[in-house]
py3Dmol code that shows the C-alpha trace and the ligand (Angstrom):
import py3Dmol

protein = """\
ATOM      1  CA  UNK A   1       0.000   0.000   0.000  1.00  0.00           C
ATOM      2  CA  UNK A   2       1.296   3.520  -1.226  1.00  0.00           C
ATOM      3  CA  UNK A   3       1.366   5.464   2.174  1.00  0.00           C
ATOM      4  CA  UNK A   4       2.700   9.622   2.676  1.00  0.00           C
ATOM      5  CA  UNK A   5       3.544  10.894   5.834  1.00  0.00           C
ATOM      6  CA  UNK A   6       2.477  14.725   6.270  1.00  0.00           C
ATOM      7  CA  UNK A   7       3.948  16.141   9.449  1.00  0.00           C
ATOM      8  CA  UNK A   8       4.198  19.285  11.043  1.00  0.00           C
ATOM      9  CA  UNK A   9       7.854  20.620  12.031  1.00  0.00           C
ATOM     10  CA  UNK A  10       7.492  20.803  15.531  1.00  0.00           C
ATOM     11  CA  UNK A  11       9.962  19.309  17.521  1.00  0.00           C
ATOM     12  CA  UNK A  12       7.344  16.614  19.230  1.00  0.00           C
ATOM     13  CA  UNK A  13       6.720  15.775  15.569  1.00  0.00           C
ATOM     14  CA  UNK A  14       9.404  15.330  13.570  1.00  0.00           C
ATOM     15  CA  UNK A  15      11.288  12.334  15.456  1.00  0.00           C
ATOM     16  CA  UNK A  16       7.564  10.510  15.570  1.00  0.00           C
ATOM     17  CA  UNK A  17       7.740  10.900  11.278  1.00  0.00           C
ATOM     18  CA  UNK A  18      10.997   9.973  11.253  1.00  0.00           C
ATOM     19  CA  UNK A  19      10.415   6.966  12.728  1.00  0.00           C
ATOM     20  CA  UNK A  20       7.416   6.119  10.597  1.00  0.00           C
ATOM     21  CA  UNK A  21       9.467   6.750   8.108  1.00  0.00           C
ATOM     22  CA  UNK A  22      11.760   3.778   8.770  1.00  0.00           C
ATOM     23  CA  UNK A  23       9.161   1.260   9.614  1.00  0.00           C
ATOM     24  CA  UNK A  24       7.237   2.309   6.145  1.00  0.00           C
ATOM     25  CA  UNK A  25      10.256   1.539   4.807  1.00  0.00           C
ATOM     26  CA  UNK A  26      11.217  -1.515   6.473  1.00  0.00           C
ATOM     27  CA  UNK A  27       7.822  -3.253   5.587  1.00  0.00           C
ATOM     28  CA  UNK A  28       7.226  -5.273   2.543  1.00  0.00           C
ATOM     29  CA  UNK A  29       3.581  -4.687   1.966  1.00  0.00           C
ATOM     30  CA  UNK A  30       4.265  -0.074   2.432  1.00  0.00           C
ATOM     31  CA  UNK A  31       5.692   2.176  -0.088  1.00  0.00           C
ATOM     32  CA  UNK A  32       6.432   5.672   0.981  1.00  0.00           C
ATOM     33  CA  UNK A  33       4.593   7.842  -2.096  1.00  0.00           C
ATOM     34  CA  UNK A  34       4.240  10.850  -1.599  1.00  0.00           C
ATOM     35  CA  UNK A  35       2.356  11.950  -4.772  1.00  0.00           C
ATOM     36  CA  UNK A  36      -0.049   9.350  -5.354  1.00  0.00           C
ATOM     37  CA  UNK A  37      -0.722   7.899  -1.752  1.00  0.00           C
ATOM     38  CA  UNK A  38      -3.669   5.697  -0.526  1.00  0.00           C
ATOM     39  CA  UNK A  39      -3.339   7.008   3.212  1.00  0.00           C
ATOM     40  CA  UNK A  40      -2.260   9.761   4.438  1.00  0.00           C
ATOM     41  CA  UNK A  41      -0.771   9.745   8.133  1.00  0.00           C
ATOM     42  CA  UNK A  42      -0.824  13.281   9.231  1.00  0.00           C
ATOM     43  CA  UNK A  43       1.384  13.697  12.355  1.00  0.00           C
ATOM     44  CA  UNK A  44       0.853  16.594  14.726  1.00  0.00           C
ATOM     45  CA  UNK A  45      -2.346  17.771  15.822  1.00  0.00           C
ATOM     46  CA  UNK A  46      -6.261  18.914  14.134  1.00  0.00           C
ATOM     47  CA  UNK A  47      -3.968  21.790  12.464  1.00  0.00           C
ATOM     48  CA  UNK A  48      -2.027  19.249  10.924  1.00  0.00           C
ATOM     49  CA  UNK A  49      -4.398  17.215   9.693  1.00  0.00           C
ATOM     50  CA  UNK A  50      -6.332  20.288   8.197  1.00  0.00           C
ATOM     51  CA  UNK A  51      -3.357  20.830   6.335  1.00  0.00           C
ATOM     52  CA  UNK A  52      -2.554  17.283   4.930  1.00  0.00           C
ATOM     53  CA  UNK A  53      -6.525  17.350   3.525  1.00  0.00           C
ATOM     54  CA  UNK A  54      -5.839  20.578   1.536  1.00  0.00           C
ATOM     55  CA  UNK A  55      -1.960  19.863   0.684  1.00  0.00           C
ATOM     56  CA  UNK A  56      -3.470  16.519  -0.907  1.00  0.00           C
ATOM     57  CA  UNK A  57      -7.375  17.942  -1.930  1.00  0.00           C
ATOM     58  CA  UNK A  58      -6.602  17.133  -5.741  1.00  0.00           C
ATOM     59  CA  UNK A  59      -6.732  13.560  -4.797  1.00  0.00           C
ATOM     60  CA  UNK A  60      -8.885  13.508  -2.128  1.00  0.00           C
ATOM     61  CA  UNK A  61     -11.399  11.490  -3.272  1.00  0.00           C
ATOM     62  CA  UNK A  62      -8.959   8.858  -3.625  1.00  0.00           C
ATOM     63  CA  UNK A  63      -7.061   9.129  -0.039  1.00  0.00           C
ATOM     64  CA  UNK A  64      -7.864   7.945   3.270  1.00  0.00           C
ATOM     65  CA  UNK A  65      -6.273   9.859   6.274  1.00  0.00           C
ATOM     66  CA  UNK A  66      -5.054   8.748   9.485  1.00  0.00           C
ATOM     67  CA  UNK A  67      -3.938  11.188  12.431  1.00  0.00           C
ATOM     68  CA  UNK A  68      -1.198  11.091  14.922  1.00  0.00           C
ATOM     69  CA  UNK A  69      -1.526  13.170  17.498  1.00  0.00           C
ATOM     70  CA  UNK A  70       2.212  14.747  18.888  1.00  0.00           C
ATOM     71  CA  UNK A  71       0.529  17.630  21.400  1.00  0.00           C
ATOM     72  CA  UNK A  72      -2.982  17.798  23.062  1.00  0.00           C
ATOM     73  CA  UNK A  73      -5.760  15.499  21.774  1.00  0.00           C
ATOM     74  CA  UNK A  74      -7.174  15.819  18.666  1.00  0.00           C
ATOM     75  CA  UNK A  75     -10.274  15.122  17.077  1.00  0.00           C
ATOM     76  CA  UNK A  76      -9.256  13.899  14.036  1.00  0.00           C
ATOM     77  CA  UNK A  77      -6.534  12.533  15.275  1.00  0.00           C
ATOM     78  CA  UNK A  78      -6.712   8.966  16.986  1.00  0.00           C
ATOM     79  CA  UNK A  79      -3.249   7.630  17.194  1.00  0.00           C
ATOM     80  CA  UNK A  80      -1.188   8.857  19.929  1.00  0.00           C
ATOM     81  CA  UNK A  81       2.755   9.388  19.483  1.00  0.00           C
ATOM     82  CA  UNK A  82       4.242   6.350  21.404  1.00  0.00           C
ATOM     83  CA  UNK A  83       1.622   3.853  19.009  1.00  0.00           C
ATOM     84  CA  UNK A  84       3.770   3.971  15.863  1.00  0.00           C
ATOM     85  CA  UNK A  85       4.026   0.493  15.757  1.00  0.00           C
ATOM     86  CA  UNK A  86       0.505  -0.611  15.893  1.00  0.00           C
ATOM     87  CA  UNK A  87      -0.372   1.863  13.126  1.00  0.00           C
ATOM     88  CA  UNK A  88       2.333   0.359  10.909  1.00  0.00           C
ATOM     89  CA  UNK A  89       0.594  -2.929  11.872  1.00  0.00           C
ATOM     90  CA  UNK A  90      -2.447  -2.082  11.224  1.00  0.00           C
ATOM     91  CA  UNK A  91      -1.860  -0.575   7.946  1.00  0.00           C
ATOM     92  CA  UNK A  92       0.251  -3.635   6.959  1.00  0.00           C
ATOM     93  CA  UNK A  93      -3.209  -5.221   7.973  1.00  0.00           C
ATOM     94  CA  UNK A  94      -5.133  -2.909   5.937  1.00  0.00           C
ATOM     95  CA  UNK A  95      -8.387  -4.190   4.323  1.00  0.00           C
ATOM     96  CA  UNK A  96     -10.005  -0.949   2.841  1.00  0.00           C
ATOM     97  CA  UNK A  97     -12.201  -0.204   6.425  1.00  0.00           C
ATOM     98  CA  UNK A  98     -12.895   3.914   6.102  1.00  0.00           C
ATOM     99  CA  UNK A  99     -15.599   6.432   7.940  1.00  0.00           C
ATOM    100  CA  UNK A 100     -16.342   9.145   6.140  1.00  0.00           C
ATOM    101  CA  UNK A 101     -17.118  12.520   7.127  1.00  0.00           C
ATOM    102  CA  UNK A 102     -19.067  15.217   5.161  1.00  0.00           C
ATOM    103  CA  UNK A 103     -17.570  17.962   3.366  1.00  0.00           C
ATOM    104  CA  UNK A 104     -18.314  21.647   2.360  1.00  0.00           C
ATOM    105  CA  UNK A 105     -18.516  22.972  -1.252  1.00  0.00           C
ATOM    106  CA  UNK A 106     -17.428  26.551  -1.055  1.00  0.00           C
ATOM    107  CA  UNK A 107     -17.718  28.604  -4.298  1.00  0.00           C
ATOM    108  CA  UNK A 108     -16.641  32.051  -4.783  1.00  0.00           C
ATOM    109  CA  UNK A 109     -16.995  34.781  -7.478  1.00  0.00           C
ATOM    110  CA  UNK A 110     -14.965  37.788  -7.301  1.00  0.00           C
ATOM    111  CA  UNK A 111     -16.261  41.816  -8.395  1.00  0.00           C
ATOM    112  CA  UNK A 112     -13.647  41.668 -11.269  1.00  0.00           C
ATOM    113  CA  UNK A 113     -15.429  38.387 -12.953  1.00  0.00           C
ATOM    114  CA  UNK A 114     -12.525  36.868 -13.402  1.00  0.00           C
ATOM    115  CA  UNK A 115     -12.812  32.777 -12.690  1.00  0.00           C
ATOM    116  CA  UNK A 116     -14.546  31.323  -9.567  1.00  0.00           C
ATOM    117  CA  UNK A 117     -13.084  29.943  -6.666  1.00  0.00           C
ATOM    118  CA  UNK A 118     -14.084  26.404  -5.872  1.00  0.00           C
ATOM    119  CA  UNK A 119     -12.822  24.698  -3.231  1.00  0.00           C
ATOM    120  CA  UNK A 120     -13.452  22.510  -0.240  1.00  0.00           C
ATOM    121  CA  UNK A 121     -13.535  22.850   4.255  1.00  0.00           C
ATOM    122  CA  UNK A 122     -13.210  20.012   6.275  1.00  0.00           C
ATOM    123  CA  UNK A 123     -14.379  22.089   9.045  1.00  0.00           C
ATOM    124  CA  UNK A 124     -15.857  25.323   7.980  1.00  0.00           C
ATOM    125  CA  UNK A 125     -15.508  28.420   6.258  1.00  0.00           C
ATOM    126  CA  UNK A 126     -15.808  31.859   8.166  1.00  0.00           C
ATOM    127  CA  UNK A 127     -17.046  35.663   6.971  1.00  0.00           C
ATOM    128  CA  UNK A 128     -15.431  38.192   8.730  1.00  0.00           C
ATOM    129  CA  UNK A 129     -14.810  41.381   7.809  1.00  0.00           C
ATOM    130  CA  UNK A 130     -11.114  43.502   8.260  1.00  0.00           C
ATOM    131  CA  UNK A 131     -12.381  45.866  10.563  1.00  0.00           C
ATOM    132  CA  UNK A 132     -15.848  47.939  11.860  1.00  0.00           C
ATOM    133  CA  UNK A 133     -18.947  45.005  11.335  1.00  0.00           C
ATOM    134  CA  UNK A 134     -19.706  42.694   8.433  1.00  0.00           C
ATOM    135  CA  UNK A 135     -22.948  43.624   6.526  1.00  0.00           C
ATOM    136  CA  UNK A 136     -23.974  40.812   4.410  1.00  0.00           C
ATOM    137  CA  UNK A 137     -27.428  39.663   2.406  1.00  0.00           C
ATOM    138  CA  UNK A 138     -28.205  36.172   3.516  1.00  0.00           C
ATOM    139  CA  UNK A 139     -30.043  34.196   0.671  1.00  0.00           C
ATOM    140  CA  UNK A 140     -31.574  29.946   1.770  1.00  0.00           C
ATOM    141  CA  UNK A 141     -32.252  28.007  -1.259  1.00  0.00           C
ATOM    142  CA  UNK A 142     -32.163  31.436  -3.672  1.00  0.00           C
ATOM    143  CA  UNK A 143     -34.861  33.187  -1.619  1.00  0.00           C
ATOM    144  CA  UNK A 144     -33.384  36.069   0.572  1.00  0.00           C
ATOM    145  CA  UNK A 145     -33.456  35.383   4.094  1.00  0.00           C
ATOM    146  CA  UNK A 146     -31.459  38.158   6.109  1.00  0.00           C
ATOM    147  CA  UNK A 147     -29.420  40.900   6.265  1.00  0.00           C
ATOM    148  CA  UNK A 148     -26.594  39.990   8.398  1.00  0.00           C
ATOM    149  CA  UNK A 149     -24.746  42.635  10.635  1.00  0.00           C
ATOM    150  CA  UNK A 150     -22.209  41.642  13.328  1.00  0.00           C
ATOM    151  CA  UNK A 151     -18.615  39.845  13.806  1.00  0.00           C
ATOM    152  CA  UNK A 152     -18.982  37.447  11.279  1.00  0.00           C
ATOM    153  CA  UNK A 153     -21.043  34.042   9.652  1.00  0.00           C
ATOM    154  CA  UNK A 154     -19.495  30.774  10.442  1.00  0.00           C
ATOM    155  CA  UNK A 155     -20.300  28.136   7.910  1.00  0.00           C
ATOM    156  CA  UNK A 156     -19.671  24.553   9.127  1.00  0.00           C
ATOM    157  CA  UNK A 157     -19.254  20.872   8.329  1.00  0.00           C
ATOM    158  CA  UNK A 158     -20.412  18.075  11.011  1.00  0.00           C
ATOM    159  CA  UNK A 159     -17.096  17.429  11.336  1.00  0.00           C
ATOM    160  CA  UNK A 160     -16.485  20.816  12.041  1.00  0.00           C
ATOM    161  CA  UNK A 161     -19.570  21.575  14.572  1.00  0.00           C
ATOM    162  CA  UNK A 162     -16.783  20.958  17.142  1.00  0.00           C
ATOM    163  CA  UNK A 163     -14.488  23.664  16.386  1.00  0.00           C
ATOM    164  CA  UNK A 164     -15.413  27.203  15.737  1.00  0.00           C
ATOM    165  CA  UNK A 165     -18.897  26.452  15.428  1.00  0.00           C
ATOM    166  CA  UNK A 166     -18.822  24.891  18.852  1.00  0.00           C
ATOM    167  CA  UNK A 167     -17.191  28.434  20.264  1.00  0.00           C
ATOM    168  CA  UNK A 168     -19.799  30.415  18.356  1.00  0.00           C
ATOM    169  CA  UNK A 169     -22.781  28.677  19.962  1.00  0.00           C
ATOM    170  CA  UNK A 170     -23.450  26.156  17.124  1.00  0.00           C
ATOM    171  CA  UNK A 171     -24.921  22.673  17.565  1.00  0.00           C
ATOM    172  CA  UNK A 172     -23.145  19.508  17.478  1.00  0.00           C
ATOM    173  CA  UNK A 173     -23.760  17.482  14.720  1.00  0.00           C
ATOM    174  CA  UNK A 174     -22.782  13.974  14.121  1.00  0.00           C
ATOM    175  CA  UNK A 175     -21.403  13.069  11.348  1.00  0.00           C
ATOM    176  CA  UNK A 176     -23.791  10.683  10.046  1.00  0.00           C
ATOM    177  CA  UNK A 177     -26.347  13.423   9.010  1.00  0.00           C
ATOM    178  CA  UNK A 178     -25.476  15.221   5.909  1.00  0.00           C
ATOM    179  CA  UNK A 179     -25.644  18.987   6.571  1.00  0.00           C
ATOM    180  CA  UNK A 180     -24.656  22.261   6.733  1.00  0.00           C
ATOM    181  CA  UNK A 181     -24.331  24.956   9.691  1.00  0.00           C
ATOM    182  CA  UNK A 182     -24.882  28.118   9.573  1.00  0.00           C
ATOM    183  CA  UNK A 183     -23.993  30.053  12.975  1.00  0.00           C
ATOM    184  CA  UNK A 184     -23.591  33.629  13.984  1.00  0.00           C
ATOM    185  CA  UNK A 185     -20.427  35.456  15.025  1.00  0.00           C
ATOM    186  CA  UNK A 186     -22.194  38.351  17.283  1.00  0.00           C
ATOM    187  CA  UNK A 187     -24.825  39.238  15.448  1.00  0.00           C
ATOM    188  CA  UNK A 188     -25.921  42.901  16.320  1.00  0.00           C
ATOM    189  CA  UNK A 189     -29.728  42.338  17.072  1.00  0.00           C
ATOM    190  CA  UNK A 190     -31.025  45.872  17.980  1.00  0.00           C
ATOM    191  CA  UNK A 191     -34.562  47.948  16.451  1.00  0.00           C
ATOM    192  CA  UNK A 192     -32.088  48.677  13.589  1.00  0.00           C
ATOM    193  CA  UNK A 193     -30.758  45.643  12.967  1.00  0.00           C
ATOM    194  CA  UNK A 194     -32.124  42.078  13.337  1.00  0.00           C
ATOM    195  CA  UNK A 195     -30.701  38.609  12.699  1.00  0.00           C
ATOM    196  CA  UNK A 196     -32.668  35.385  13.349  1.00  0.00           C
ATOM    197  CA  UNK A 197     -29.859  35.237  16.391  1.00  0.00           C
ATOM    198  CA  UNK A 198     -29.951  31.158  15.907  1.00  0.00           C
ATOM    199  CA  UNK A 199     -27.885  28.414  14.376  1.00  0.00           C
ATOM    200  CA  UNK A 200     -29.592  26.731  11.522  1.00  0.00           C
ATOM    201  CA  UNK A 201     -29.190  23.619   9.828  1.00  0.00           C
ATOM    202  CA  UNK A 202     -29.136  23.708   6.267  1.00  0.00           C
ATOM    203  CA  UNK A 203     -30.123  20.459   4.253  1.00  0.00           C
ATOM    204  CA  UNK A 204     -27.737  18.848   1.454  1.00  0.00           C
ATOM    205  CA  UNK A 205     -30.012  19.821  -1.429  1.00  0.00           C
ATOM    206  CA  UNK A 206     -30.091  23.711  -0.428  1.00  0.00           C
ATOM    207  CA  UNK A 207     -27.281  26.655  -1.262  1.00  0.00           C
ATOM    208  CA  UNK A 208     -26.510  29.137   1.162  1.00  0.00           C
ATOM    209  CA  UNK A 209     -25.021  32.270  -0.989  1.00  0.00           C
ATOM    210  CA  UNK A 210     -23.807  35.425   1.013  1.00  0.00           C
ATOM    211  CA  UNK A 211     -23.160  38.948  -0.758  1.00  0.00           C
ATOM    212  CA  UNK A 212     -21.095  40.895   1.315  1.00  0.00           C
ATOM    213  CA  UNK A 213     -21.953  44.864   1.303  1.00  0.00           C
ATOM    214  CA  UNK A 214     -18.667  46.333   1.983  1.00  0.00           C
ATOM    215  CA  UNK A 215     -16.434  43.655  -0.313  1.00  0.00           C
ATOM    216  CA  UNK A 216     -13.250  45.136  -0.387  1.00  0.00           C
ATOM    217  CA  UNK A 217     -13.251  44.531   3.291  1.00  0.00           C
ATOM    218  CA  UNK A 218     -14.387  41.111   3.241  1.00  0.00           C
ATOM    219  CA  UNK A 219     -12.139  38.405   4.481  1.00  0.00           C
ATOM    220  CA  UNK A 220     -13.054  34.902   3.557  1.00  0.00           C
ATOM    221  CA  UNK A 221     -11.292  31.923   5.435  1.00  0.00           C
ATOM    222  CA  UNK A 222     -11.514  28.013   4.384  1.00  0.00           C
ATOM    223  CA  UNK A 223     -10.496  26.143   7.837  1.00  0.00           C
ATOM    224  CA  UNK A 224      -6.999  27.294   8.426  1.00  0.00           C
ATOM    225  CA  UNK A 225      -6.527  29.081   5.658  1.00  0.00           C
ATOM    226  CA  UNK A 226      -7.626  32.854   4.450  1.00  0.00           C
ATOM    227  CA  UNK A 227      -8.665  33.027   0.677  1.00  0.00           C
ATOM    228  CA  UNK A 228      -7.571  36.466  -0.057  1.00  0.00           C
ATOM    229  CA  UNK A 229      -6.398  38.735  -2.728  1.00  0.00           C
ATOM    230  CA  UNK A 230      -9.770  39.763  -4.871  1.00  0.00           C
ATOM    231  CA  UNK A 231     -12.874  41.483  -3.966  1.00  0.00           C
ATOM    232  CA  UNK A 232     -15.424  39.055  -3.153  1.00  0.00           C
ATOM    233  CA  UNK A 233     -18.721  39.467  -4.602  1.00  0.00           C
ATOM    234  CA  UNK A 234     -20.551  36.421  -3.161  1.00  0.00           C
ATOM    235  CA  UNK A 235     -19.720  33.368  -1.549  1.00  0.00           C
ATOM    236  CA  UNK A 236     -22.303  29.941  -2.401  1.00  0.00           C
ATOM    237  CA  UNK A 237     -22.027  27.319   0.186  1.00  0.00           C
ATOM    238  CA  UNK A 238     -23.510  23.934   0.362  1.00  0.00           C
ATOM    239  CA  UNK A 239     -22.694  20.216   0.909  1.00  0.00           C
ATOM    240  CA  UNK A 240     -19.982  18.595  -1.016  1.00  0.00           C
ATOM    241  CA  UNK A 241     -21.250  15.330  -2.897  1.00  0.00           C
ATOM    242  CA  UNK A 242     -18.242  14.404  -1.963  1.00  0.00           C
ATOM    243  CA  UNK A 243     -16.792  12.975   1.219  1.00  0.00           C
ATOM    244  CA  UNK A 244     -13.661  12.453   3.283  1.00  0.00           C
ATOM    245  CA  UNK A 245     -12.480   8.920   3.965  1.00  0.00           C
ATOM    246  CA  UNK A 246     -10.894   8.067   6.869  1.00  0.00           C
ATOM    247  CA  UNK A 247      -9.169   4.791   7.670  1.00  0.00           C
ATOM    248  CA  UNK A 248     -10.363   3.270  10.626  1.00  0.00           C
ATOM    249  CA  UNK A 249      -8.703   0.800  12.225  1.00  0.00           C
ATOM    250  CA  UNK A 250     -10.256   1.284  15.902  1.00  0.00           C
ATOM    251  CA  UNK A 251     -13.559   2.487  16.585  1.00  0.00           C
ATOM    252  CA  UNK A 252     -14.231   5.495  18.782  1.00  0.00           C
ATOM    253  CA  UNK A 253     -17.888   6.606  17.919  1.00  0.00           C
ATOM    254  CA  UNK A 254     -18.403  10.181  17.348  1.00  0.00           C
ATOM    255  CA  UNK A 255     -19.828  11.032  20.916  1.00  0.00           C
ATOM    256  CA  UNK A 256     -17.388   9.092  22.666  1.00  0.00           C
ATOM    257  CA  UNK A 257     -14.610  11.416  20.795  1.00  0.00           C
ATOM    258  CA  UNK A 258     -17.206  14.429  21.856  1.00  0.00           C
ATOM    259  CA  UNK A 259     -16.980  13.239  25.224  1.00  0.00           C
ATOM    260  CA  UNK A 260     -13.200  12.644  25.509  1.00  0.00           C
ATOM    261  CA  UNK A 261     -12.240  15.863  23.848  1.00  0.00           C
ATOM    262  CA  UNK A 262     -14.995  18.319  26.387  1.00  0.00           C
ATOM    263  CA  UNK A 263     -15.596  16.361  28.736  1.00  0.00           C
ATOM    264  CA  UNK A 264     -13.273  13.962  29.839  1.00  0.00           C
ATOM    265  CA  UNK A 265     -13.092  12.104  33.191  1.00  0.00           C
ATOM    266  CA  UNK A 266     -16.083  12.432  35.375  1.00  0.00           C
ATOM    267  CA  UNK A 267     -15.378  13.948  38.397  1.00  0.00           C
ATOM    268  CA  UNK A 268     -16.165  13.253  41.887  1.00  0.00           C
TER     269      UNK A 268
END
"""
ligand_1 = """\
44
LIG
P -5.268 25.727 16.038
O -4.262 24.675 15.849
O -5.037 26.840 17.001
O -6.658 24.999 16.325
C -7.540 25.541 17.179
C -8.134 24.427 18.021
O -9.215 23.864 17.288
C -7.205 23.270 18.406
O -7.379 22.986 19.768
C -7.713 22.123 17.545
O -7.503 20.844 18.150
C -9.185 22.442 17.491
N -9.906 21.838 16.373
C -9.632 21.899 15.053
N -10.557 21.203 14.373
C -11.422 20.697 15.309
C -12.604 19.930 15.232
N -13.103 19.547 14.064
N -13.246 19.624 16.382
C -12.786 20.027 17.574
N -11.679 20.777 17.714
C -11.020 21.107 16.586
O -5.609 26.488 14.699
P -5.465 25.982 13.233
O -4.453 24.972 13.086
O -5.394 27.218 12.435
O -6.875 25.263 13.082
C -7.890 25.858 12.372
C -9.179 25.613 13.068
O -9.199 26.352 14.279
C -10.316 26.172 12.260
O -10.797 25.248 11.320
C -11.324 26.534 13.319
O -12.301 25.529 13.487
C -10.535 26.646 14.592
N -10.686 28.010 15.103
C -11.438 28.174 16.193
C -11.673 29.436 16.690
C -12.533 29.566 17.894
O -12.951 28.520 18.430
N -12.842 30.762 18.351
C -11.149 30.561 16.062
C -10.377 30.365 14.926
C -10.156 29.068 14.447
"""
view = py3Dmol.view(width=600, height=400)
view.addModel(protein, "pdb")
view.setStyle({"model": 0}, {"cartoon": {"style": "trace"}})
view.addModel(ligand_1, "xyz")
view.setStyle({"model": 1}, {"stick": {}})
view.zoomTo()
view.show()
């Protein structure tokens, strides 16, 4: 099996991929490719992994990830640091076994008409604007629905419901269902202004397009990273058909990673 490694250059890191490296390369059933890999074993933390999906997003439809964590738990990331040999054993092992996790379809058109943007979150994609408050028209499924005025819109995957959704006051959705969230960054909710001041859900068939009003102030980000450069003149969101595999060789079900990650050990 054609594996990559895709670390991060931390110090925690680099030793752990090094010595991935050498077992890869020791085995007779891995190859170390990193063009056309199968997996994907991102070491480092939810930052890290992030970045793997979008280093390798031309082919991702044709990768499965795996995460090692190096710092503080992750939540993409079930392999801890000191289990590089039972991931090399399990990938020798490997029969194909995958979750995978929704994704969303981001497209943007830019003032000077140039060519779209099209691209793909893992977590979510955020409207914020450089400075004073983002004024934006809101349209659900091509209808208007709102004109937004506050910090920002956070758009977000189920995946991603635990990240800056989470912070914002967004639900937690599972995986399994296929949608979209839409949450507020402080809304300003006033007699002047009014928001609906709620998360929604968004189903897989319906668009979510936002036109910004002051657009060369607009800044658009896609998980980590800040798409920047041109004046945005709207921003379509909606459910990817397509998905992100993930190879899965232990189970932790998506609440029990909820629980581990907020949670953690009951107290007494
Ligand atoms: P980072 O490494 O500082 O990550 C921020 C934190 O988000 C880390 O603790 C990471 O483990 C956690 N995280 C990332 N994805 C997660 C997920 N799906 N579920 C639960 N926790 C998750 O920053 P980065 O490397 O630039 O990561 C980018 C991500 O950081 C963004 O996709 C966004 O979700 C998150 N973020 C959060 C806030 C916020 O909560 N206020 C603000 C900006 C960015």
């Amino acid at each position: 099996m054609r594996v990559a490694i895709y670390s991060n250059p931390g110090k925690a890191s680099m030793p752990v991929s090094l010595l991935l490296k050498q077992k890869i390369e020791q085995s007779s059933q891995l190859t170390l490719d990193f063009l056309n890999p199968e997996v994907v074993i991102s070491v480092g933390g939810d930052g890290t992994l992030l970045s793997a999906f979008h280093h390798y997003i031309d082919i991702s439809n044709k990768i499965r990830l795996v995460g090692i964590h190096t710092g503080h738990l992750g939540f993409y990331t079930d392999w801890r640091d000191y289990e590089v040999d039972s991931l090399v054993a399990s990938l020798e092992n490997d029969d194909g076994q995958s979750e995978t996790y929704p994704l969303l379809d981001i497209r943007v058109k830019y003032t000077d008409h140039g060519p779209d943007d099209h691209t793909l979150a893992l977590n979510e994609s955020t409207l914020k604007q450089i400075s004073g408050t983002l004024m934006a028209e809101v349209y659900l499924k091509g209808e208007f629905f709102e004109n937004f005025r506050g910090d920002g819109l956070c758009i977000s995957t189920p995946s991603g419901s635990t990240a800056y959704n989470k912070s914002v006051g967004g639900a937690i959705i599972n995986p399994q269902i296929s949608a979209v969230q839409v949450s507020e960054i402080s809304s300003i909710n006033n007699r002047v202004f009014r928001t609906l001041g709620s998360p929604i859900i968004v189903p897989p068939d319906e668009t979510i397009r936002i036109l910004p009003v002051n657009k060369h102030k607009t800044v658009l980000t896609c998980d980590q990273q800040m798409i920047s450069g041109r004046e945005i003149e709207s921003i379509e969101y909606k459910l990817s058909k397509q998905r992100l595999a993930f190879a899965k060789y232990r189970h932790t079900h998506f609440w029990g990673r909820v629980s581990n990650s907020f949670i953690g050990e009951p107290r007494q």
